[in-house]
C-alpha positions as a Markdown table, in Angstrom:
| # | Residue | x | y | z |
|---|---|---|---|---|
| 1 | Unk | -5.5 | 37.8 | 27.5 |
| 2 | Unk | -3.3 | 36.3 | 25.0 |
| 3 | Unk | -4.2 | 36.3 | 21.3 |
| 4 | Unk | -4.3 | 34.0 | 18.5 |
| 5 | Unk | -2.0 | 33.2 | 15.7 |
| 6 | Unk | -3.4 | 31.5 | 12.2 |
| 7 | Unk | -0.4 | 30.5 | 9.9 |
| 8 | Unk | -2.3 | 30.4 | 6.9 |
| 9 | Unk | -1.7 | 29.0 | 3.2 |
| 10 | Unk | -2.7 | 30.9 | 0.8 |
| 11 | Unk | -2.4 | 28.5 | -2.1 |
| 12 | Unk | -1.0 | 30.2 | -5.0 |
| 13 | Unk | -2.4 | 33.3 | -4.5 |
| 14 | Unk | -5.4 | 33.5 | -6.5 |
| 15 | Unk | -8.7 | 34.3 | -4.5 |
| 16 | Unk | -10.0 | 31.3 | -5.8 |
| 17 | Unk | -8.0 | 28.7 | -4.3 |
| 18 | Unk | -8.0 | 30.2 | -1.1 |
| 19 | Unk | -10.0 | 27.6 | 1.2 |
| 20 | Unk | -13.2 | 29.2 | 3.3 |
| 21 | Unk | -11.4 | 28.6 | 5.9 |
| 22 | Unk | -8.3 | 30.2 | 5.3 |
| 23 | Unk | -10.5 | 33.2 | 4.5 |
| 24 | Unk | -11.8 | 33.2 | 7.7 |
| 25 | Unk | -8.7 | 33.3 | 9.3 |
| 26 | Unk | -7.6 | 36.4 | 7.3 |
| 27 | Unk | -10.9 | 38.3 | 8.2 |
| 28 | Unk | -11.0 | 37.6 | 11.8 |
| 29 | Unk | -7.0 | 38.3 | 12.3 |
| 30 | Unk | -6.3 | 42.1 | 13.2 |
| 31 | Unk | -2.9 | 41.7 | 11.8 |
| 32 | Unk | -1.5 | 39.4 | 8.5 |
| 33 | Unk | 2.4 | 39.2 | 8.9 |
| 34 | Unk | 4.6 | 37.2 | 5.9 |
| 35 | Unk | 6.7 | 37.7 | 3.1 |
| 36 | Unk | 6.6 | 41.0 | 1.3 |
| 37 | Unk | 5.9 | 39.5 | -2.5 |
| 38 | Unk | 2.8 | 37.0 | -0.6 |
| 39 | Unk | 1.5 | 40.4 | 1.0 |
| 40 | Unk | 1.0 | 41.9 | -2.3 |
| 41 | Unk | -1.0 | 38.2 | -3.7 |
| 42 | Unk | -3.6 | 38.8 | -0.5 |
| 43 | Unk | -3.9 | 42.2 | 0.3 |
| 44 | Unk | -5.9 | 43.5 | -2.5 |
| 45 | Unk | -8.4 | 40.8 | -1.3 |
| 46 | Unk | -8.4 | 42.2 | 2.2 |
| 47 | Unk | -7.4 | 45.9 | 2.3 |
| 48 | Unk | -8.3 | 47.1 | 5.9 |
| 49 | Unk | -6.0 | 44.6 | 7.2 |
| 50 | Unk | -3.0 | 45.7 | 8.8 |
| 51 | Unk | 0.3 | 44.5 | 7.1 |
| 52 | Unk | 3.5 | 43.6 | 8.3 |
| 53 | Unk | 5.9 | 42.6 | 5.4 |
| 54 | Unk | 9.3 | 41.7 | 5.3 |
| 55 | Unk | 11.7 | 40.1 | 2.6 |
| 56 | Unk | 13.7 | 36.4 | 2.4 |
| 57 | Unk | 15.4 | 35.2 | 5.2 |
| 58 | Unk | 13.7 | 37.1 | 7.6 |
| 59 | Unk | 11.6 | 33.8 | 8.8 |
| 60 | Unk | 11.9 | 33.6 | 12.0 |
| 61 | Unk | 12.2 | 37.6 | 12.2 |
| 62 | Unk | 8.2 | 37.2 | 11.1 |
| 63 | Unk | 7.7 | 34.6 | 13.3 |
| 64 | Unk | 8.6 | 36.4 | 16.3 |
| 65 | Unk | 6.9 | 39.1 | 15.4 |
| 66 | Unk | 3.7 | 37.4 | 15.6 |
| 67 | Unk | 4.8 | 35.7 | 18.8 |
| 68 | Unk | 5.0 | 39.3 | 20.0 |
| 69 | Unk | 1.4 | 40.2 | 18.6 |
| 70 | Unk | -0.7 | 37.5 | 20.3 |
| 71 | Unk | 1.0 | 38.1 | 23.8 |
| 72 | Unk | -0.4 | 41.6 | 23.7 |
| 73 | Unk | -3.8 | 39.8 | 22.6 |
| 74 | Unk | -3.8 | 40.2 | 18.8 |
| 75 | Unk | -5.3 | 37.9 | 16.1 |
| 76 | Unk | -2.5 | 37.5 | 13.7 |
| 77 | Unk | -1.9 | 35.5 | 10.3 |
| 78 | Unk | 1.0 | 34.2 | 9.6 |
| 79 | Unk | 0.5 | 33.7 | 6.2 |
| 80 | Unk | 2.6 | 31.3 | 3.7 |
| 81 | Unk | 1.9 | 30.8 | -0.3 |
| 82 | Unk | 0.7 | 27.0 | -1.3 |
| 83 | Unk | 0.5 | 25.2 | 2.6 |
| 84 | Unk | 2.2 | 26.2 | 5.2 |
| 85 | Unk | 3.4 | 22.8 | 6.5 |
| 86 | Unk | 5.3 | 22.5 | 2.9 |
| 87 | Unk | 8.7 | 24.1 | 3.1 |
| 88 | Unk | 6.2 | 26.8 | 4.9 |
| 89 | Unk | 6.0 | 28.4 | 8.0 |
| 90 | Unk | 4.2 | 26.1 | 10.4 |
| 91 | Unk | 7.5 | 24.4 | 11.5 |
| 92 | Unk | 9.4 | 27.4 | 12.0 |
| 93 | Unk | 6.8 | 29.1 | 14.7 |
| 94 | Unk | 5.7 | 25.7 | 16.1 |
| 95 | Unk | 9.1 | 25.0 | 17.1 |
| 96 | Unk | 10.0 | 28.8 | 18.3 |
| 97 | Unk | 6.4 | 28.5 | 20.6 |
| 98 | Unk | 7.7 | 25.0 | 22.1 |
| 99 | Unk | 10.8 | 26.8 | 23.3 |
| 100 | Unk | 9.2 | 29.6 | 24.4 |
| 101 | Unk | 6.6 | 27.6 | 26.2 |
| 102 | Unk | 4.2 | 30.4 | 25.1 |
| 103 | Unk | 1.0 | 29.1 | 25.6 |
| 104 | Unk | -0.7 | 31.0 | 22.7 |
| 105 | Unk | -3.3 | 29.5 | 20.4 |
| 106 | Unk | -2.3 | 28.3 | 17.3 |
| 107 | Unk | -4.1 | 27.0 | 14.0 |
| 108 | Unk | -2.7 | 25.6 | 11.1 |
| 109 | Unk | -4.8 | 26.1 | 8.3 |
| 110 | Unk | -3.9 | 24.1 | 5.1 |
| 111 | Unk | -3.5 | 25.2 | 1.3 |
| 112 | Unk | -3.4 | 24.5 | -2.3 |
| 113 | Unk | 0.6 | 23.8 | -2.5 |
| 114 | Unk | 2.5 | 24.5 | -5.6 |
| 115 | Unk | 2.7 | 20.9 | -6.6 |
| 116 | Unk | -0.7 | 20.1 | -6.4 |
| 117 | Unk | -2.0 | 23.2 | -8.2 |
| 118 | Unk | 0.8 | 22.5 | -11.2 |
| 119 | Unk | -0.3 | 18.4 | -11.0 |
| 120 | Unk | -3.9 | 19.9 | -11.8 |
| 121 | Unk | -2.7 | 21.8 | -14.9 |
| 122 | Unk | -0.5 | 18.8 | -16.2 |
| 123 | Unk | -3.4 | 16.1 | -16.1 |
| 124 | Unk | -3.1 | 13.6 | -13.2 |
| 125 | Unk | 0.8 | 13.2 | -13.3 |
| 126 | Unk | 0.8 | 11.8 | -9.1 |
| 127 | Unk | -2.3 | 9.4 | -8.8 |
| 128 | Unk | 0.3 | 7.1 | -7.8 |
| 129 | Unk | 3.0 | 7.3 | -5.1 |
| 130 | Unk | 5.3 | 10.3 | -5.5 |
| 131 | Unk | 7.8 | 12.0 | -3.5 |
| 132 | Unk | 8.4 | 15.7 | -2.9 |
| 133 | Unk | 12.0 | 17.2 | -2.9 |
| 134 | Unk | 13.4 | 20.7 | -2.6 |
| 135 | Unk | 17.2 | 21.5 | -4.5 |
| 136 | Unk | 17.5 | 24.5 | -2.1 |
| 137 | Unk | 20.4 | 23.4 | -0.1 |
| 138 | Unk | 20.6 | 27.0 | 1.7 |
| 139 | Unk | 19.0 | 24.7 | 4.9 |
| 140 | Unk | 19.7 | 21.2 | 4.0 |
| 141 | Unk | 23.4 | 20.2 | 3.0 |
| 142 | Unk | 23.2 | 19.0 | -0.4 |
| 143 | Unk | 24.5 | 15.7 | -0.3 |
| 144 | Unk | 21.6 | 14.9 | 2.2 |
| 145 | Unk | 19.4 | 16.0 | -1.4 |
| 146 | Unk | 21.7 | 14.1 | -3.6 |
| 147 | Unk | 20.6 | 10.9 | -1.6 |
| 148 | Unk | 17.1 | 11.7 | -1.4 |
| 149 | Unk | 16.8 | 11.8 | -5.0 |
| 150 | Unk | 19.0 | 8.3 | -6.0 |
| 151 | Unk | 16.1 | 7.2 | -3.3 |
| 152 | Unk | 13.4 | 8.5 | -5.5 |
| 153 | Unk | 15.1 | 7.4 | -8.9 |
| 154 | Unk | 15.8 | 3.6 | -7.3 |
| 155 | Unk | 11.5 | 3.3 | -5.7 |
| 156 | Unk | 10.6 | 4.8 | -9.1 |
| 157 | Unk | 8.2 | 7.5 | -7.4 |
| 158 | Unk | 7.4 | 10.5 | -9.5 |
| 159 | Unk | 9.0 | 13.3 | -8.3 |
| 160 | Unk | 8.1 | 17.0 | -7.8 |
| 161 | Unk | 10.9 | 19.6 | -7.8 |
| 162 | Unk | 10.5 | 22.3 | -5.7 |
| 163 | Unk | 13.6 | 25.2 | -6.1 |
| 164 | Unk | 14.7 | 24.0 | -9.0 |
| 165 | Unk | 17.2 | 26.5 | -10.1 |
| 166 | Unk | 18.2 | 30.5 | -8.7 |
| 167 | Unk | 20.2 | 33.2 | -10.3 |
| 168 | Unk | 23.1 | 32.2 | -7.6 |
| 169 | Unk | 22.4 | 27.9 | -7.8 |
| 170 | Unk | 22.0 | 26.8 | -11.0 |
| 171 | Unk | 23.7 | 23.2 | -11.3 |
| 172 | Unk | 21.8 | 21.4 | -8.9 |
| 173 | Unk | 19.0 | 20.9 | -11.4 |
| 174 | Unk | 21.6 | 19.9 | -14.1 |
| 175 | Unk | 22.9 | 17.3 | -11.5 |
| 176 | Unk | 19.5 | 16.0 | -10.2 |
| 177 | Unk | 18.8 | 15.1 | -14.1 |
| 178 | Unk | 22.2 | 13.4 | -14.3 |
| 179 | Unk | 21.6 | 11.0 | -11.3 |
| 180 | Unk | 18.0 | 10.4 | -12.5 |
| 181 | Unk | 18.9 | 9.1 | -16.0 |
| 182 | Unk | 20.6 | 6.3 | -14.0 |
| 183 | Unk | 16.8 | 5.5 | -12.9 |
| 184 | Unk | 14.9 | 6.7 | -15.8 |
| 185 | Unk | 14.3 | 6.5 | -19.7 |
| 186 | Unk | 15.2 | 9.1 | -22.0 |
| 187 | Unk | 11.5 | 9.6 | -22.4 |
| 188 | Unk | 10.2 | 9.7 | -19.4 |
| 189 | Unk | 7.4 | 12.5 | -19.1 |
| 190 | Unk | 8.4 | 15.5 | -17.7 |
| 191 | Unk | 5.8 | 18.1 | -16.5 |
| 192 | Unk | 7.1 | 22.1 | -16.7 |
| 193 | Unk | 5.2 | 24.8 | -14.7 |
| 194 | Unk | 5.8 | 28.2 | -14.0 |
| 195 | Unk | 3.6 | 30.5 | -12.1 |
| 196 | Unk | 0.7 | 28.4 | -11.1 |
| 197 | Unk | -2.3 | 29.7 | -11.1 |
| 198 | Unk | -0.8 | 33.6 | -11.3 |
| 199 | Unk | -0.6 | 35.9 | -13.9 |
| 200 | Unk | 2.7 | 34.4 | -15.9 |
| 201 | Unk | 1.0 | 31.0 | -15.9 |
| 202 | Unk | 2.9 | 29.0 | -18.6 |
| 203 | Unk | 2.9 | 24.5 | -18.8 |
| 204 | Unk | 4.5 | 22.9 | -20.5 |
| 205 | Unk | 5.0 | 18.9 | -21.4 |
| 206 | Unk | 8.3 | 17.2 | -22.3 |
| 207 | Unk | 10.8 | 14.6 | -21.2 |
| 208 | Unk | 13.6 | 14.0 | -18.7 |
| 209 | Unk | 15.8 | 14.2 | -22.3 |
| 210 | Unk | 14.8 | 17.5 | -22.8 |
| 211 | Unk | 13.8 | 19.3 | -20.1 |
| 212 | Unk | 16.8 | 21.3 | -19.7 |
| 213 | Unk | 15.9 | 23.5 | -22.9 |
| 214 | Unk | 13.0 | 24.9 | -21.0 |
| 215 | Unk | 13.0 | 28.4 | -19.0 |
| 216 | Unk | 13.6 | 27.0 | -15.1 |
| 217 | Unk | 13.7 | 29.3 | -12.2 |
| 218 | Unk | 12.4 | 29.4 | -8.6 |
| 219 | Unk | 8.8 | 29.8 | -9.9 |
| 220 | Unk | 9.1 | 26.6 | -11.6 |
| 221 | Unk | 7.6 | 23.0 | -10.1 |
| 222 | Unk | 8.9 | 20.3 | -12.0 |
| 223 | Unk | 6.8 | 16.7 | -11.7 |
| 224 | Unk | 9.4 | 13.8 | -13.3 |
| 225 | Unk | 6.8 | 10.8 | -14.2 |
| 226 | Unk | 7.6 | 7.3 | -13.1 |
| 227 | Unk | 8.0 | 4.5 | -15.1 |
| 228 | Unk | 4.3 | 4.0 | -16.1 |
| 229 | Unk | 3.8 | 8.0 | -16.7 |
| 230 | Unk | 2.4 | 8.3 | -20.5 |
| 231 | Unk | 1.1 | 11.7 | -22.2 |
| 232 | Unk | -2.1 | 11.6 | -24.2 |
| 233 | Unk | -4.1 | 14.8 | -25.6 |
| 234 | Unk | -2.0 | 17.3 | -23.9 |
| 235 | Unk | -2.6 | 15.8 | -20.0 |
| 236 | Unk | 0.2 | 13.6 | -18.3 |
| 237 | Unk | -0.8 | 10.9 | -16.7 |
| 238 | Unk | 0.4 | 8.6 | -14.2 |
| 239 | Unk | -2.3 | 5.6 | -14.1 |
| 240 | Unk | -3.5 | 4.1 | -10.7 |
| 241 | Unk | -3.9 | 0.2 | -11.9 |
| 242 | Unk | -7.6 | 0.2 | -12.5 |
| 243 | Unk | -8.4 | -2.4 | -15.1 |
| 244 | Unk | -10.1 | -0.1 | -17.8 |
């Protein structure tokens, strides 16, 4: 009998924002497989679980793994921070199982991504239309990127910032401010967060003119406002249109 395989999100990591049902999933899995630094978020929370880590770039490594597990009847996680449909895992072992024509059970069970646990500490910065766009051009040539965001500057969306900078790519955030001040005012509100909801946690508030002062690195979300985006007692907020 062929097992199950759950590819979880775990939100940001905290027990807190893990979802019941994402929970579930961990308890009733005999085997939680993912990236070595998520293992360490989770397993404190579930420590008769048996562990499979393994570092970056090892994706579809993981996913084959679990491919593996279920054939021989296991309940696995595959588990992703924030959801695993966002720059997660989903996609990767949905499209390995269509090729495979496995027919193994799978569940996608949502999370708290990065963006919307940083929106929550900034205020209410995407009440209206926004747009969501990775700088990690490691999968997705970079001039594909480079249009995506004159796309997002021209429809003035507010725009969260996934990979914003690395140790080895570090312009791409210096040139995504640079085609956005062709959209944008000098002051448009720009919200900083690092480490959402983990230890680390730091927000901060400032503007597209001087956002590049502030520590960025891959555990950074940045949310650029759009043209109605105002600040007001520490919260950012982007209003709806509601006549108040």
């Amino acid at each position: 009998m062929k097992g199950k395989i759950f590819v979880v999100g775990i939100g940001p990591g905290d027990y807190d924002y893990l979802t019941t049902r994402a929970k579930n999933s961990l308890k009733d899995s005999d085997i939680i497989v993912g990236y070595s630094s998520y293992i360490k978020l989770i397993k404190p929370f579930f420590p008769e679980k048996e562990y499979i880590s393994s570092g970056m770039t090892k994706e579809v490594e993981r996913c084959n793994q679990c491919i593996d597990y279920a054939k021989e009847g296991k309940v696995v996680s595959l588990i992703s921070s924030g959801d695993p449909g966002i720059y997660g895992m989903a996609g990767i072992l949905l499209e390995l199982i269509t090729k495979t024509k496995e027919e193994i059970y799978v569940e996608v069970v949502p999370g708290v991504t990065s963006y919307l646990a940083a929106a929550s500490l900034l205020g209410s910065p995407i009440t209206e239309d926004h747009v969501v766009i990775s700088l990690s051009d490691l999968l997705i040539p970079w001039e594909i990127i480079e249009n995506r965001i004159h796309c997002a500057g021209k429809g003035d969306f507010v725009i969260c910032i996934y990979n914003p900078k690395s140790k080895g790519r570090r312009e791409q955030i210096f040139k995504t401010r640079e085609i956005l001040l062709s959209y944008k005012d000098l002051n448009t509100p720009v919200g900083i967060v690092k480490n959402a909801m983990r230890d680390g946690q730091k927000v901060i508030i400032t503007d597209i003119n001087e956002m590049l002062e502030h520590e960025i690195d891959m555990s950074t979300l940045i949310i650029i406002g759009n043209s109605r985006t105002y600040v007001k007692d520490n919260f950012m907020i982007t209003p709806r249109g509601y006549n108040i």
